[in-house]
FIDOVO-247342 format. One record per residue (C-alpha): x, y, z. Coordinates in steps of 0.02 Angstrom, whole numbers, plus 50000, padded with zeros to 5 digits. Layout:
// residues N
XYZ;...
END
This chain:
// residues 259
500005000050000;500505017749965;501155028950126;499815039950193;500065058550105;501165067750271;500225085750318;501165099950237;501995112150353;503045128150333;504685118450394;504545106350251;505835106050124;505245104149933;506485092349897;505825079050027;504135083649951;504595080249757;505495062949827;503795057449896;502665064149759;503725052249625;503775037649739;501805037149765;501285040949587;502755026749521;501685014649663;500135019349560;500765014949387;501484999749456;500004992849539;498784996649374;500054989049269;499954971449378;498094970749337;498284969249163;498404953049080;499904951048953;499114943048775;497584948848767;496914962448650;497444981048663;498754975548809;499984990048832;501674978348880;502534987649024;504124997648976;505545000949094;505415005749272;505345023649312;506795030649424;506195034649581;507495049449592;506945058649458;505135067649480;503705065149379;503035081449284;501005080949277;500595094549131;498705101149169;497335095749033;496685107848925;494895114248933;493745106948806;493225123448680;491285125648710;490395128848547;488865137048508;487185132948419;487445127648256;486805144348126;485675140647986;486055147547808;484795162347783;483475155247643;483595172847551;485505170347527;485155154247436;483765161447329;485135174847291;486405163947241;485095151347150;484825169247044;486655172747010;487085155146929;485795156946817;486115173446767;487825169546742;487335151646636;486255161746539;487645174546500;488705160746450;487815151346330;487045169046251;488825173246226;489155156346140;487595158346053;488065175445985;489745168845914;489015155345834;487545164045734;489075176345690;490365163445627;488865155345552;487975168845453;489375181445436;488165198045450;488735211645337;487945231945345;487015234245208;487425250545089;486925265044998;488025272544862;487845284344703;487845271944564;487935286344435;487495305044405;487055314444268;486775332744213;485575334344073;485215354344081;485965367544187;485265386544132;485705402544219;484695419644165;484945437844200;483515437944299;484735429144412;483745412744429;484525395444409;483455379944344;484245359044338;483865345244256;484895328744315;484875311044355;485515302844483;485635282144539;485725278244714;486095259044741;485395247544873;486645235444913;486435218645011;488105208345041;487115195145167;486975179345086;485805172145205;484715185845249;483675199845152;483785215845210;482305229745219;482525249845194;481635263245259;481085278845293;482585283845147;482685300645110;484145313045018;484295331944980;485215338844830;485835354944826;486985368944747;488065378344847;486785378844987;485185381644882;484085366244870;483645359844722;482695344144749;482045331244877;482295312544829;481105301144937;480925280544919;479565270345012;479985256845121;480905240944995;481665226345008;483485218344944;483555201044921;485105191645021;486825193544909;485835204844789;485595223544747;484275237544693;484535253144590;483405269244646;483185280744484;482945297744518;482475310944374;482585329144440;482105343644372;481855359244483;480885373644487;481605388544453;482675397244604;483105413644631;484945417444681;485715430644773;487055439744698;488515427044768;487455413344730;487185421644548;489325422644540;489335404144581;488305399344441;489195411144321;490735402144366;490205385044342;489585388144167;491165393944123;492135381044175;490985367844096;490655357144266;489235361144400;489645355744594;488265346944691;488145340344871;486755326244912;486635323445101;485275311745182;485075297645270;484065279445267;483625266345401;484215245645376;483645230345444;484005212445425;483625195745518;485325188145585;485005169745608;484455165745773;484645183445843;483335192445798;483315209345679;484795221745656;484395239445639;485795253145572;485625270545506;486425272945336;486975291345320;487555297445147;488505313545103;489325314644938;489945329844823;489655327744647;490505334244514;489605333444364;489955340644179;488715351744090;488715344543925;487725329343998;489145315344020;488805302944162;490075299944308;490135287944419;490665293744603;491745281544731;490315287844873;489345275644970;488535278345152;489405277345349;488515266045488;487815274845625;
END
């Protein structure tokens, strides 16, 4: 049996007290390990005895961490992030969808241009008013060739040096895919009266045997792009056109701009 623990008093050395604190708890390893049976299951063997002049350190156990209630995911945040994947799929495979109907159909702009222009008449009188007679193409061009392409609301002014001389209007059409479609255009204006530097302008055109015109104006474009719904563009045209007065036809290098 293990000596009865001796009552602690101020005379007592701590030397005498670590001697007796090794001896009991080497008497208490000792005894549990003479219970155990050697060759059966989970049987520690016992090592080497312990010197009994050396103390035993006893490190205190560490308190157990309490934890809290366990916190439930708010439903709302799952909702939201439910929502965000399937914005972001749907992003995705639009984006794939969009390069695919491109690489597929290969959309081009449809165009306007000036096929050709012509000045039949130009007269100038002393009363200092100005009269034109001209013709002038405009071209609808369609390069898609898997899609036709609609105009509208098409409309062009021709002037001299400021001073309008005609209006050119086309109802709504359509361009076959990979095709074109010329817009003829016969003018002939009413006389106008110039003012004097309007008058010199004239004067100087005659004499040097070619009139200057500007036609300005704009038309709206839509086509079908596979999948993808319509395309809508505005077509604006602004040309100068420099045109002899003894009726030859030129053919300007002037086609519209996306907008």
């Amino acid at each position: 049996m293990p000596k009865p623990f001796p009552p602690i008093t101020p005379n007592s050395q701590l030397p005498v007290l670590l001697q007796f604190l090794t001896s009991y708890t080497t008497s208490c390893l000792l005894l549990n390990l003479h219970k155990t049976v050697p060759g059966s299951p989970n049987v520690v063997s016992p090592g080497p005895p312990i010197p009994s002049d050396k103390p035993l350190i006893l490190l205190p156990s560490m308190p157990k961490p309490v934890l809290g209630p366990e916190r439930r995911t708010n439903p709302l945040i799952w909702c939201a992030a439910i929502i965000c994947t399937v914005l972001t799929v749907a992003v995705i495979f639009t984006g794939i969808a969009v390069f695919i109907g491109y690489m597929v159909v290969k959309p081009k702009v449809p165009q306007m241009s000036i096929a050709s222009a012509q000045l039949e008449r130009i007269s100038y009188d002393m009363a200092s008013v100005l009269t034109v007679k001209a013709a002038i193409v405009i071209k609808a061009e369609n390069g898609n060739a898997k899609a036709h392409a609609s105009f509208y609301h098409t409309h062009y002014t021709l002037s001299f040096h400021g001073v309008k001389v005609a209006y050119l209007f086309a109802p709504d059409f359509d361009v076959p895919k990979n095709s074109s479609l010329d817009l003829y255009y016969p003018v002939e204006s009413t006389p106008i009266p110039l003012t004097p530097d309007q008058a010199d302008t004239a004067e100087a055109a005659l004499r040097q045997r070619h009139a200057v015109f500007d036609i300005q104006g704009e038309t709206g474009t839509r086509w079908r792009v596979w999948l993808l719904g319509s395309v809508k563009f505005r077509l604006h045209l602004d040309c100068q056109l420099k045109l002899p007065i003894n009726g030859t036809i030129v053919y300007p290098n002037c086609s519209t701009k996306s907008r």
